[in-house]
C-alpha positions as CSV (number, residue, x, y, z in Angstrom):
1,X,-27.8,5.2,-77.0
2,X,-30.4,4.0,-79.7
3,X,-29.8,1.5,-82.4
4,X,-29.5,3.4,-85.0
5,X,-26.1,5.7,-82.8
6,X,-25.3,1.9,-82.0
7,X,-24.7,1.1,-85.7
8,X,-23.6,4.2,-86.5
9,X,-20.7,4.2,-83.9
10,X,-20.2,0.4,-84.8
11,X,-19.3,1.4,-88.3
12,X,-17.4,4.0,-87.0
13,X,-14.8,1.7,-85.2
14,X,-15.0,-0.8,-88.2
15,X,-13.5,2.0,-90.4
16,X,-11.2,2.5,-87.9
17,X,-10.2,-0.6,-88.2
18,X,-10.2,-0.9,-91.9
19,X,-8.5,2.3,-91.9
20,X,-5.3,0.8,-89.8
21,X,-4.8,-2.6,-92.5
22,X,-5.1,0.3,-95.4
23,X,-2.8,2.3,-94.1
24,X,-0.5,-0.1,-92.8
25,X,-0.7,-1.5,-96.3
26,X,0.7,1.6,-98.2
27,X,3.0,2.2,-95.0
28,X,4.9,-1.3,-95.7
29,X,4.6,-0.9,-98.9
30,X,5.9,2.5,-99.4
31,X,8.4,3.6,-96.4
32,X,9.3,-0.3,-95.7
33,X,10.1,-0.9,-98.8
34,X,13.9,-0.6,-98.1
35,X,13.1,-3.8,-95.4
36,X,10.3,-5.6,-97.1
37,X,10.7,-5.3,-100.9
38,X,7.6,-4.7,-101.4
39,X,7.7,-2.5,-104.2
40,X,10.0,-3.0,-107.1
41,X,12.3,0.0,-107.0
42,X,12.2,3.0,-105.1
43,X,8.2,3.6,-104.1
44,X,8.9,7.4,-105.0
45,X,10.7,7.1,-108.4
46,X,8.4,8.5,-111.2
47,X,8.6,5.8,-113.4
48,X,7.4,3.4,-110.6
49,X,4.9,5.9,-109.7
50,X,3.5,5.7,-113.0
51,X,3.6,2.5,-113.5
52,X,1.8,2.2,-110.6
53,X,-1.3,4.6,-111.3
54,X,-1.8,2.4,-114.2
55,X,-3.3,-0.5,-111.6
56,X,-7.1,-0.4,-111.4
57,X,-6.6,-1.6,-108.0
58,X,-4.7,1.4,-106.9
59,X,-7.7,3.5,-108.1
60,X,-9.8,1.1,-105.9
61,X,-7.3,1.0,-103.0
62,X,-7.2,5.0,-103.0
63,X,-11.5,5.0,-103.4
64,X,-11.6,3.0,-100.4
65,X,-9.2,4.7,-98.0
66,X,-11.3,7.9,-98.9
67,X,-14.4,6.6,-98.5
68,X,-13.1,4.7,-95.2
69,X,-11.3,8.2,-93.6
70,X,-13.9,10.4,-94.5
71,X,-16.6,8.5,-92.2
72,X,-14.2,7.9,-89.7
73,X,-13.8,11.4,-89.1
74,X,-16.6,13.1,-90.3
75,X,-18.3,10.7,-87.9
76,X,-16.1,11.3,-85.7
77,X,-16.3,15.2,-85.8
78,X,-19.9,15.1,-85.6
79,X,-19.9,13.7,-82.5
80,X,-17.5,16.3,-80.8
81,X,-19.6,18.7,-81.6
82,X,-23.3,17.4,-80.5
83,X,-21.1,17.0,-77.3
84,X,-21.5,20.9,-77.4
85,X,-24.8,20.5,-76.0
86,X,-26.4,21.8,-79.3
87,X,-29.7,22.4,-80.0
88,X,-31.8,19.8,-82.2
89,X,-32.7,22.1,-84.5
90,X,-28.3,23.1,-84.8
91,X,-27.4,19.0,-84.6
92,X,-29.9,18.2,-87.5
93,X,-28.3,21.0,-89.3
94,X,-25.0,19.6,-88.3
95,X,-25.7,15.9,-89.4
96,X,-26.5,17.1,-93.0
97,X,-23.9,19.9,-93.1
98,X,-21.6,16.6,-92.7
99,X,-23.3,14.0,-95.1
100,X,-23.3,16.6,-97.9
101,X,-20.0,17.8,-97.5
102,X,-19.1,13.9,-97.1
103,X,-20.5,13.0,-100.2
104,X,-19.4,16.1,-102.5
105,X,-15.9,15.3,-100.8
106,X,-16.2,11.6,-101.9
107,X,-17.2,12.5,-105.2
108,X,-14.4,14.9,-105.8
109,X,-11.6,12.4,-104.6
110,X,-13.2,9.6,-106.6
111,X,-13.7,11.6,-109.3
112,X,-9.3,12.3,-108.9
113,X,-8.4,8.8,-108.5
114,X,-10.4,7.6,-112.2
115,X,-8.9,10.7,-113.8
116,X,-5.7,10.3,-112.4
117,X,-6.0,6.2,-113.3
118,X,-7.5,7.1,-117.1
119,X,-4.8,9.8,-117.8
120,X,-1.6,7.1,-116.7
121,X,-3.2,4.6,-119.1
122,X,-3.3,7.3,-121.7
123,X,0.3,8.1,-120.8
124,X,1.6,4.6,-121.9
């Protein structure tokens, strides 16, 4: 494996990782809220939904996860299939098939969250 699949893979598991705090994050707060209190009111009322789109930091928090997943399993995906046995003129194709649709994927869901964000403070 060359360095450059070693750092690649080793941000791959780091995302991993950061993906299990995230989710377990909204998990407790959201369906464990009945146990932990996390979350003034029911998580799923709309006036606590609102309120909550409001938060910059649920804007961030929702930037993040995407960012985060999207790595993990486009990286992910790209390595099941250049265990295909591809050719390298089909994995090169592969590798920016995935970074573009990675990036127009990442723009479009950050892109959601700031709209989403600006149109709940317009809401108030």
């Amino acid at each position: 494996m060359s360095i450059k699949n070693t750092k690649l893979w080793t941000w791959h598991v780091l995302a991993g990782l950061i993906l299990i705090f995230l989710l377990g994050l909204h998990m407790l707060g959201f369906h464990m809220n009945d146990v932990l209190h996390m979350v003034e009111g029911d998580p799923l009322d709309w006036s606590t939904v609102s309120e909550r789109a409001q938060a910059l930091s649920q804007a961030v928090f929702y930037i993040l996860f995407l960012g985060f997943a999207l790595y993990h399993g486009l990286y992910g995906l790209r390595n099941i299939l250049l265990e295909l046995n591809i050719s390298d003129g089909t994995a090169g194709f592969v590798n920016k098939l995935l970074v573009v649709a990675g990036v127009l994927l990442f723009a479009f869901g950050t892109w959601a969250a700031i709209a989403s964000w600006n149109l709940a403070k317009a809401t108030v």
